[in-house]
Structure formats: C-alpha cells, structure tokens
Backbone as JSON Lines, residues from 0, in Angstrom:
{"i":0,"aa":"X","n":[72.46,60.11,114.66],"ca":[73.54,61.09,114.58],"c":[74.6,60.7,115.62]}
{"i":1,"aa":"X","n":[75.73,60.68,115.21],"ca":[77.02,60.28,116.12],"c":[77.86,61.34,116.09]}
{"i":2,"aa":"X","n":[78.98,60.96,116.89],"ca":[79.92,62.12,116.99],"c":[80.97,62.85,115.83]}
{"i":3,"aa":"X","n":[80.63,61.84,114.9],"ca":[80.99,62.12,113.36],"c":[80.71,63.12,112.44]}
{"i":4,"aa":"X","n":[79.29,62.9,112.54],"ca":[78.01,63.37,112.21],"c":[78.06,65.0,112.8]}
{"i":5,"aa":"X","n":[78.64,64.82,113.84],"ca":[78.26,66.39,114.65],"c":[79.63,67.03,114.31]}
{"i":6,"aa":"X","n":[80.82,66.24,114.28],"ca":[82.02,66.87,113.66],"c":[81.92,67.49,112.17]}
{"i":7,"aa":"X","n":[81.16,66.69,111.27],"ca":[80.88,67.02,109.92],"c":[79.92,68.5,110.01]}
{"i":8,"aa":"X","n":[79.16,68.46,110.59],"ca":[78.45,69.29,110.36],"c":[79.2,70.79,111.21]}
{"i":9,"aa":"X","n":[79.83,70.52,111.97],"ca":[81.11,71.66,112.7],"c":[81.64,71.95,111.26]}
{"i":10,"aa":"X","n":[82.13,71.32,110.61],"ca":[83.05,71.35,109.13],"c":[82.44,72.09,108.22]}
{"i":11,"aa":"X","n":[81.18,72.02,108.19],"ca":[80.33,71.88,107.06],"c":[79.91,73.87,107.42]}
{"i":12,"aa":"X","n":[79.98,74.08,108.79],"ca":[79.13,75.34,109.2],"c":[80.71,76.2,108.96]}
{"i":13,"aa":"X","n":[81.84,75.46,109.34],"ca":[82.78,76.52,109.32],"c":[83.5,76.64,107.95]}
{"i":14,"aa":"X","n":[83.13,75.75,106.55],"ca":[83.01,76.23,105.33],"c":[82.72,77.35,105.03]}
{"i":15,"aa":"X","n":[81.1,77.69,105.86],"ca":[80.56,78.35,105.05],"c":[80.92,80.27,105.84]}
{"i":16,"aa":"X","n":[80.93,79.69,107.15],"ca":[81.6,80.78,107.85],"c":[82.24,80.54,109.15]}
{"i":17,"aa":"X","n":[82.88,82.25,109.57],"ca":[83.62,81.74,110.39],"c":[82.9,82.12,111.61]}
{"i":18,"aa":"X","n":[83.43,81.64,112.55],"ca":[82.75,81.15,114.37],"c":[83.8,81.39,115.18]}
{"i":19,"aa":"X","n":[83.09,81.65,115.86],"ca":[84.1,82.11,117.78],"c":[83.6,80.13,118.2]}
{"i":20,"aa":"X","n":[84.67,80.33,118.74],"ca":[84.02,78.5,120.06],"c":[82.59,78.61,120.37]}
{"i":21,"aa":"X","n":[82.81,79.7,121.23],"ca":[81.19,79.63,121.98],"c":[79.99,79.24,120.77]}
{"i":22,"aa":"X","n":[80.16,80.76,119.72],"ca":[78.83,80.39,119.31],"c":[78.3,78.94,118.03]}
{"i":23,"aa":"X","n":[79.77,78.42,118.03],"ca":[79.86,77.57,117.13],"c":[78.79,76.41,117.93]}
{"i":24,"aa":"X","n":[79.48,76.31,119.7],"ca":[78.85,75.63,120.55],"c":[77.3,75.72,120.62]}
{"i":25,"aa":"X","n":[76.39,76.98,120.16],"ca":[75.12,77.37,120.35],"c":[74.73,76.55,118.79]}
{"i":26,"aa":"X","n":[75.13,76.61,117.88],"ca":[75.16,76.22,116.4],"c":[74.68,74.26,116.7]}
{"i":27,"aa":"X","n":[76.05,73.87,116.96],"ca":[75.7,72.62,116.97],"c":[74.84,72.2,118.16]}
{"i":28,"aa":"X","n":[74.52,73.4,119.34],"ca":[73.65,72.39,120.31],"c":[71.74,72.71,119.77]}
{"i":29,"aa":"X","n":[71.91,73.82,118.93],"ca":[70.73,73.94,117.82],"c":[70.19,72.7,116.87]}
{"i":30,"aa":"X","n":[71.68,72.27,116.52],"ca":[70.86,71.26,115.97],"c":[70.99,69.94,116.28]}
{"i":31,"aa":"X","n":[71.29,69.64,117.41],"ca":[71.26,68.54,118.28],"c":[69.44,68.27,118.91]}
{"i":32,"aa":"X","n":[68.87,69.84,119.29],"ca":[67.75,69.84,119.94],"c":[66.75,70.14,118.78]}
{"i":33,"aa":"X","n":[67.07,70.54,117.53],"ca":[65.83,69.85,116.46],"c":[66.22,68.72,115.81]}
{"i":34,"aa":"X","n":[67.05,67.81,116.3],"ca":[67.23,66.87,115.9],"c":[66.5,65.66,115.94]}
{"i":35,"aa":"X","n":[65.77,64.44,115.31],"ca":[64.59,63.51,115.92],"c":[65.44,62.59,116.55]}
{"i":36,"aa":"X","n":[66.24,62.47,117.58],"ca":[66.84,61.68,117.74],"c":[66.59,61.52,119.66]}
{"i":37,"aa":"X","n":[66.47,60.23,120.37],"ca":[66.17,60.25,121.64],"c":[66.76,60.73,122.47]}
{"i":38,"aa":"X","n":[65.95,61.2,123.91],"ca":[66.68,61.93,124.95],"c":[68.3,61.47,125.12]}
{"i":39,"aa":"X","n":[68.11,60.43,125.28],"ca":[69.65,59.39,126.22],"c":[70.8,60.08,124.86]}
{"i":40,"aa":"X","n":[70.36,59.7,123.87],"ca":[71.33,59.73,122.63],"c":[71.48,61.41,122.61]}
{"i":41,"aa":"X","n":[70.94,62.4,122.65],"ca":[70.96,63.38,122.18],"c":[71.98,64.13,123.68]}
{"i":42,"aa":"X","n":[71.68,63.76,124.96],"ca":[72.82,64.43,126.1],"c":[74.01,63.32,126.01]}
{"i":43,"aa":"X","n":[74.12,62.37,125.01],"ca":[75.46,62.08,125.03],"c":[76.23,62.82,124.12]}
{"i":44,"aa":"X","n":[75.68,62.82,122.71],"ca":[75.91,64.18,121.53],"c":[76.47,65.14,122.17]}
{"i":45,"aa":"X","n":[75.32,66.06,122.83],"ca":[75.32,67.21,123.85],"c":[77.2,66.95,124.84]}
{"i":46,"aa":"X","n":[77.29,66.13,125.17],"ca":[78.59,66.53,125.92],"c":[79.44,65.98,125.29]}
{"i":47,"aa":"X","n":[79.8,65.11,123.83],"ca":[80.26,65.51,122.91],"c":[80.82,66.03,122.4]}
{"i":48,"aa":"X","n":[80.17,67.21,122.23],"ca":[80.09,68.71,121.58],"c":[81.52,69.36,122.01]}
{"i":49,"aa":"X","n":[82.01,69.47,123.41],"ca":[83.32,69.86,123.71],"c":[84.46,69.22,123.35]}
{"i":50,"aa":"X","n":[84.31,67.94,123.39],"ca":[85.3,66.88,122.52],"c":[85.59,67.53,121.15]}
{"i":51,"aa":"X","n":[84.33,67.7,119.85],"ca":[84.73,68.25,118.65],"c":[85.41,69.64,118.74]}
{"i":52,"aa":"X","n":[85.03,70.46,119.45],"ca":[85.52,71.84,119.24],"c":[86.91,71.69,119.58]}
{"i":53,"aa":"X","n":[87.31,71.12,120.47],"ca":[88.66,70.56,121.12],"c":[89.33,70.76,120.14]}
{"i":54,"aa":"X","n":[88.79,69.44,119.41],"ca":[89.66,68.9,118.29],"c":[89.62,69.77,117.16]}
{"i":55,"aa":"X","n":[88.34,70.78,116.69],"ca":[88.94,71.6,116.19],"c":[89.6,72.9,116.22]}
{"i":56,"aa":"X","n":[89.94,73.32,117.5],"ca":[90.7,73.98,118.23],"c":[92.39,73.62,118.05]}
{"i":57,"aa":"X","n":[93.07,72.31,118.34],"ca":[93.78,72.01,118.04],"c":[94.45,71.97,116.45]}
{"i":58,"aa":"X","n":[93.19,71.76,115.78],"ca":[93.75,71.68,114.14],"c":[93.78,73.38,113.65]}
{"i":59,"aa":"X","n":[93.14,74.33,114.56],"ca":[93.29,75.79,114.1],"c":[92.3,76.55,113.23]}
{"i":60,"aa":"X","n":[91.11,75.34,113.69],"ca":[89.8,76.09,112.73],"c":[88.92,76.79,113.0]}
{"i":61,"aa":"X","n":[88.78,76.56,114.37],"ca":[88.4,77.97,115.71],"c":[89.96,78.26,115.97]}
{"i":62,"aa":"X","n":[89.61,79.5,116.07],"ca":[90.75,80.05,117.18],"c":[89.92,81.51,117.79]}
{"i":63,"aa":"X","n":[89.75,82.09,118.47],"ca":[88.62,82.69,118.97],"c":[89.51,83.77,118.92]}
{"i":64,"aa":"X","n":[91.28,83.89,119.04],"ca":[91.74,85.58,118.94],"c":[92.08,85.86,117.39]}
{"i":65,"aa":"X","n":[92.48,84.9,116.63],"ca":[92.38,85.38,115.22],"c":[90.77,85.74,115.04]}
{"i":66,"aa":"X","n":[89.56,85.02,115.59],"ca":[88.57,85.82,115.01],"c":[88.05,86.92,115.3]}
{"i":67,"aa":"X","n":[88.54,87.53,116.38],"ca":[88.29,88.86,116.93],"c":[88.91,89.73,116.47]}
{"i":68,"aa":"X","n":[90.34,89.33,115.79],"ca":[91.59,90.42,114.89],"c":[90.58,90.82,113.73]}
{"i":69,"aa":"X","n":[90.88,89.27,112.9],"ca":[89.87,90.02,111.85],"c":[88.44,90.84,111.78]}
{"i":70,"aa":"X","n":[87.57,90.48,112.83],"ca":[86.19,90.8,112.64],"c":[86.53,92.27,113.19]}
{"i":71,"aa":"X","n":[87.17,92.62,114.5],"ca":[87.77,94.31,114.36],"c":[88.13,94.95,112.87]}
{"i":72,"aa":"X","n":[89.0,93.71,112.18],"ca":[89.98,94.78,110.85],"c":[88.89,94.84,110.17]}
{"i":73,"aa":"X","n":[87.96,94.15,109.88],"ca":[86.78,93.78,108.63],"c":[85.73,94.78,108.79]}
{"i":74,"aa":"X","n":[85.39,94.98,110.25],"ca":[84.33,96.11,110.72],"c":[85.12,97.8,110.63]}
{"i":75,"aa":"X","n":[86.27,98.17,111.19],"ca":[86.8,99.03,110.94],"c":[86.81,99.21,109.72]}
{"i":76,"aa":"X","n":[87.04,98.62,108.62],"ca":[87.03,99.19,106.77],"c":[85.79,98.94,106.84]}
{"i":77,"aa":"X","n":[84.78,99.1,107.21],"ca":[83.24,99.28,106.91],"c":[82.86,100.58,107.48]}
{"i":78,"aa":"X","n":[83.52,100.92,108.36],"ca":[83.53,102.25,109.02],"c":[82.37,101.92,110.33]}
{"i":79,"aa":"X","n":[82.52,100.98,111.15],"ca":[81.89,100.91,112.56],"c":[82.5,101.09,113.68]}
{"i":80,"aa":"X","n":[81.99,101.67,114.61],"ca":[82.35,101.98,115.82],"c":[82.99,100.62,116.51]}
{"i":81,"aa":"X","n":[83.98,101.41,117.31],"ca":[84.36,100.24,118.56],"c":[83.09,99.53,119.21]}
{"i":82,"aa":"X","n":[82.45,100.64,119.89],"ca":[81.36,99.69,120.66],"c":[80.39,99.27,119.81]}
{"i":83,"aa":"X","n":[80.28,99.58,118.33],"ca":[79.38,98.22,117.98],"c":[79.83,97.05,117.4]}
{"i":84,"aa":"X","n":[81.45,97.05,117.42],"ca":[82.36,96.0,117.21],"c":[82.04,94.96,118.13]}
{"i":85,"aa":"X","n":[82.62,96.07,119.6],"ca":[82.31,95.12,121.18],"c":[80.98,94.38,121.14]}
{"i":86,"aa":"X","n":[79.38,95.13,120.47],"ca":[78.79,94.19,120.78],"c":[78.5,93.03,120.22]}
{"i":87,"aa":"X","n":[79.1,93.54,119.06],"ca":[78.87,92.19,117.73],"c":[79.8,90.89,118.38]}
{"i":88,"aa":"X","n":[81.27,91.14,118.59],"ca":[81.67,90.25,119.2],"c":[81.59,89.51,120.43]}
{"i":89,"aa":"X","n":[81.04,90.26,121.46],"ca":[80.35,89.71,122.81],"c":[79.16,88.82,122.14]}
{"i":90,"aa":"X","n":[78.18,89.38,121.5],"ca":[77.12,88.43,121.22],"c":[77.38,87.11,120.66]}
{"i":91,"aa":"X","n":[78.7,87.33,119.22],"ca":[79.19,86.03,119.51],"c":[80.01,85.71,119.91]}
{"i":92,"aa":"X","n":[80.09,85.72,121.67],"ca":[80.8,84.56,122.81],"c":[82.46,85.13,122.89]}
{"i":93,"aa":"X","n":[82.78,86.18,122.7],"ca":[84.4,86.56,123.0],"c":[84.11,86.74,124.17]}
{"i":94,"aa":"X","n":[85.15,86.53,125.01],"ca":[85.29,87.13,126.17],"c":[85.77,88.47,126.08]}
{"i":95,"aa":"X","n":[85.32,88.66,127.08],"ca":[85.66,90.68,127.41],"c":[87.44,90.63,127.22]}
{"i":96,"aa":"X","n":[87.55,89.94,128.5],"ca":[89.19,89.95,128.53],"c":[89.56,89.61,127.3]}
{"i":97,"aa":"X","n":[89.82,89.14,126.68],"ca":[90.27,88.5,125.38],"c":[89.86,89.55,123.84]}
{"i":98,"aa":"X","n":[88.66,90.13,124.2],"ca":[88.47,91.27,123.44],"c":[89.17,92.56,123.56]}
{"i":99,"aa":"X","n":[89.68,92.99,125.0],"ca":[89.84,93.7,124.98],"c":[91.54,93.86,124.85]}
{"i":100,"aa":"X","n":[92.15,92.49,124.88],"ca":[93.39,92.47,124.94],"c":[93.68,92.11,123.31]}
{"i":101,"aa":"X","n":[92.54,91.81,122.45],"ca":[92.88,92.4,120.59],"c":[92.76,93.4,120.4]}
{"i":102,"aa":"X","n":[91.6,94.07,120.84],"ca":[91.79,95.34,120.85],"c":[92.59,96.08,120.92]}
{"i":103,"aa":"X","n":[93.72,96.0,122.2],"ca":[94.82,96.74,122.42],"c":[95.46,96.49,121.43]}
{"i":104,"aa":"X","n":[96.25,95.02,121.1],"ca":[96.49,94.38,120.07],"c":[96.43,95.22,118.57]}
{"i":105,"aa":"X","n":[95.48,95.26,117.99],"ca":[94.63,96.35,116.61],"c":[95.21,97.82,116.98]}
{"i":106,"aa":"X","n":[95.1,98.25,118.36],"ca":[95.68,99.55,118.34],"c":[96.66,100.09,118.57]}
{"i":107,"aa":"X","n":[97.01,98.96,118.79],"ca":[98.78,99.09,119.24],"c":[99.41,99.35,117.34]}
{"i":108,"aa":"X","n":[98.8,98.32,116.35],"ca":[99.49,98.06,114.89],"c":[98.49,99.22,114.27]}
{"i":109,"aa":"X","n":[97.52,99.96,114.86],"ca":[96.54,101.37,113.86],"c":[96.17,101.95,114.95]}
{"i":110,"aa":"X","n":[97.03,103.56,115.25],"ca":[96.33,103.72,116.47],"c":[95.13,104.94,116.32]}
{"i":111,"aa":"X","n":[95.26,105.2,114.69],"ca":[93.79,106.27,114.31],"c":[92.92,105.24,113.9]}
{"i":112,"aa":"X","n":[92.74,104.53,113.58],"ca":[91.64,103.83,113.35],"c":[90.5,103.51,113.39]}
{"i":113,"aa":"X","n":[89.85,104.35,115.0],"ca":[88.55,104.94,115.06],"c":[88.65,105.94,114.08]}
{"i":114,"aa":"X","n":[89.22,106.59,114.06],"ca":[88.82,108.36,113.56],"c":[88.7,107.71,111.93]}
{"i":115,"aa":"X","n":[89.9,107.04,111.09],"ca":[89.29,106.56,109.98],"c":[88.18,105.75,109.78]}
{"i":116,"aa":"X","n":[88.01,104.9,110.67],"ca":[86.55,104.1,110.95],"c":[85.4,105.14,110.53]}
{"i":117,"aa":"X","n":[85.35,106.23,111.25],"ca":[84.37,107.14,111.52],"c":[84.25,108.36,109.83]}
{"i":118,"aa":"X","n":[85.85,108.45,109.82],"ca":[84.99,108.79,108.11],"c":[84.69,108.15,107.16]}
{"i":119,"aa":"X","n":[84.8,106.67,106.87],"ca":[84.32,105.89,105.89],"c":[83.24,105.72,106.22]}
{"i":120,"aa":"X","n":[82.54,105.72,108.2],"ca":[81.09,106.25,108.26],"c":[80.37,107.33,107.45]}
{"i":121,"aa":"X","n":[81.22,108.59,108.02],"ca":[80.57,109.77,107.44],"c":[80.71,109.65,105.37]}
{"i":122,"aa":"X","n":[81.63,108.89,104.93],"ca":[81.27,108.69,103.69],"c":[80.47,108.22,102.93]}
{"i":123,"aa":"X","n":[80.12,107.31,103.95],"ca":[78.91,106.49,103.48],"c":[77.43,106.52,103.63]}
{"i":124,"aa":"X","n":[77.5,106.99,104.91],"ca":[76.16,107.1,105.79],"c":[75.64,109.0,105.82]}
{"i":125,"aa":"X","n":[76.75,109.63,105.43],"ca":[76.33,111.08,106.26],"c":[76.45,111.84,104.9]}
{"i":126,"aa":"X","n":[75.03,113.01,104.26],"ca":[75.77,113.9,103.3],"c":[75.94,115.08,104.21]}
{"i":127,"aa":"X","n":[76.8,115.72,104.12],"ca":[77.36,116.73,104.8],"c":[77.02,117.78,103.92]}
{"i":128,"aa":"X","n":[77.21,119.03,104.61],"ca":[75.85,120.35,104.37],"c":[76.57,121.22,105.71]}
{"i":129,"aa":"X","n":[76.74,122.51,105.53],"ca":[77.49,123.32,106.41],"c":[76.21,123.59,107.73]}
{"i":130,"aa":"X","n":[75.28,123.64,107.43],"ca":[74.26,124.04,108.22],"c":[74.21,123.71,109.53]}
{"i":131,"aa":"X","n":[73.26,124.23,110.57],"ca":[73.52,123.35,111.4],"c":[72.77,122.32,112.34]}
{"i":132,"aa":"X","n":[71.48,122.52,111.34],"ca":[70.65,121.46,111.44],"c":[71.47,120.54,111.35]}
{"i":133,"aa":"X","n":[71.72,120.21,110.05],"ca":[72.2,119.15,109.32],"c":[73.65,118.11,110.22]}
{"i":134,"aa":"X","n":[74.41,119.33,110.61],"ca":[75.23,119.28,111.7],"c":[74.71,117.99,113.04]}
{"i":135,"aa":"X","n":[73.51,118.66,113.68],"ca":[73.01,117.86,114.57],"c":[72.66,116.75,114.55]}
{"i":136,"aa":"X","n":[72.0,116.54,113.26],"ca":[71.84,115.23,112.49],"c":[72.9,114.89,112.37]}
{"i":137,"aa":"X","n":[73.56,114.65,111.81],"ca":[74.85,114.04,111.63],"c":[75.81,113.13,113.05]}
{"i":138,"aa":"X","n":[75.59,114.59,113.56],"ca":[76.27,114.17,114.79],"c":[75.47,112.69,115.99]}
{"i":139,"aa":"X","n":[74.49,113.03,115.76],"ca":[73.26,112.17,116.3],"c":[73.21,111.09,115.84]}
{"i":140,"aa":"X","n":[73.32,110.68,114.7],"ca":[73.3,109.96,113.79],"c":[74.43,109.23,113.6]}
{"i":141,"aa":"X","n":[75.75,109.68,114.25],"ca":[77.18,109.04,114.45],"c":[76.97,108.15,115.67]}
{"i":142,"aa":"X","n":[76.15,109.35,116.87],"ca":[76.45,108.95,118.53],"c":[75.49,107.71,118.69]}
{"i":143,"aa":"X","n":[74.49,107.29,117.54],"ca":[73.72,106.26,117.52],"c":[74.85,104.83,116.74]}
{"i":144,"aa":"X","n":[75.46,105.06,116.32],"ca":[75.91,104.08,115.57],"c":[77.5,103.93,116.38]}
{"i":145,"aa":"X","n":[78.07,104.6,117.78],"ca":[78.43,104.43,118.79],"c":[79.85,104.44,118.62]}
{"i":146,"aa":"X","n":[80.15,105.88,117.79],"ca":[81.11,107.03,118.0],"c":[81.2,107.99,118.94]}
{"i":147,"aa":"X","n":[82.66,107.8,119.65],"ca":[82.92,108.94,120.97],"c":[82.74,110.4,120.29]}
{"i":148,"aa":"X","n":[82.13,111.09,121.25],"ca":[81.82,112.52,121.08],"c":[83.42,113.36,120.86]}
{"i":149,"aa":"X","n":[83.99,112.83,121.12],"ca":[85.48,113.64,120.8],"c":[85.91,112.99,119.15]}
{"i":150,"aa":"X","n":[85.61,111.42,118.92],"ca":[85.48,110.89,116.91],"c":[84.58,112.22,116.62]}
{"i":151,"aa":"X","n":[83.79,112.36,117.05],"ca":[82.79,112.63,116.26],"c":[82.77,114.54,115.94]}
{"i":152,"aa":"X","n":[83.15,114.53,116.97],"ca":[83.82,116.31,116.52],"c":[84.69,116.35,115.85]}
{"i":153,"aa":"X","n":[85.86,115.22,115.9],"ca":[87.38,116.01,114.92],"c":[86.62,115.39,113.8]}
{"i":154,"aa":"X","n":[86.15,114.54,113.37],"ca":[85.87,114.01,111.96],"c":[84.78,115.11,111.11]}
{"i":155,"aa":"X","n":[83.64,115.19,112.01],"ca":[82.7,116.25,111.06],"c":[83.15,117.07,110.77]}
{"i":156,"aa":"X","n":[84.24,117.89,111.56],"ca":[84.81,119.1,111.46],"c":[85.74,119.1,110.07]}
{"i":157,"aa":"X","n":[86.59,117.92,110.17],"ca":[87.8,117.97,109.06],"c":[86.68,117.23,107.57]}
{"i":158,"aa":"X","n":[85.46,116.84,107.84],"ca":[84.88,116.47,106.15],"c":[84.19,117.36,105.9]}
C-alpha cells in the first residue's frame, strides 16, 4: 500500500460519505493498522496520512465548517436537540470553537430552530394526551433526548 493507495481509499470513503478531517484521519489510520503490511512501511503511510487530507482539503472535499452547517441543518429537520447535535459532532472531531462559531452561524440565518427542532420531536417521538402523567413523560422523555427546559415548556404547551 502506497500513498496512492491511501489517497484512493480517502476517495473511495468520501463517496460513500461525508467526514470531518479528524475522523476521516481515524478512518484511514484504521486501515493502515489492519493492514498486512510492515512496521517501517506502515509509520511512513501513517505520516502520510496528513499529506492526503491536505490535499484533499485544498480540492474542497473535507472542509470541516461546511460539514458542521449541514450536519446542524440535517439534524435540526429530524427534530434533535442542540446538545445531541454538539455531541454527534464533537465525536466526529469538530472543534468546540469552530462548532460553536456554526452554530452562531445556523442561528444567526434560523433563530427558532430549536423550538421547531423540538416539535418535529414531539411529532414524531411524543403522543400527546392532556393528562398529566403523560405530561411528565413527555417532558422527560424530551430532557433525555437534550431539550432546554424552557424548549420544552413552550413546545408541549403550544402541541
């Protein structure tokens, strides 16, 4: 396997989906280390690895703040919380700063967008029932899936 080889297969993973830098970096150093190929050869690969992303950084096939725009816009019409946005995207490799400055970004161009987030939750996830069992559930059942207690009052209230 050469540095070709590890570019192709960068190509081949971001066909099929899309990647932040970092975890693209965890991707190809995955399969560098089940790879049968010898120590010496495999930590030259290994530092490599920053060379390809480089280069596909430059051509615009990572870009790590377009993928944080969309994966916010894509999770918001699914109806998920900010913070389980934040953790989806921390886990794969955004930086905080950089998350949090799309973020502003997203709310600067939608600034209800939790609160609609939160009823395509409750549309999907919640049957609503005046009661107030049902109520508690609900509400519980929002604050787990990591809607602010102030989403989560104006929304139950107005469905």
């Amino acid at each position: 396997m050469n540095k070709l080889l590890l570019k192709k297969s960068a190509l081949n993973y971001l066909a099929k989906y899309d990647s932040s830098r970092k975890y693209l970096f965890n991707i190809l150093r995955r399969k560098l280390m089940k790879s049968k190929l010898d120590e010496k050869e495999k930590k030259t690969l290994f530092n490599s690895i920053n060379d390809v992303l480089i280069e596909l950084e430059s051509k615009n096939l990572i870009n790590d703040n377009k993928y944080a725009y969309r994966k916010i816009e894509n999770y918001s019409l699914q109806g998920k919380s900010k913070k389980f946005i934040q953790n989806y995207l921390i886990f794969k490799g955004i930086e905080k700063k950089l998350l949090d400055r799309v973020f502003q970004e997203f709310e600067s161009k939608n600034p209800s967008w939790e609160e609609e987030s939160a009823k395509i939750f409750i549309r999907k996830k919640i049957k609503i029932n005046e009661n107030v069992e049902n109520y508690n559930k609900n509400l519980s059942k929002m604050a787990r899936s990591g809607f602010s207690y102030s989403i989560i009052k104006k929304t139950l209230k107005t469905e």
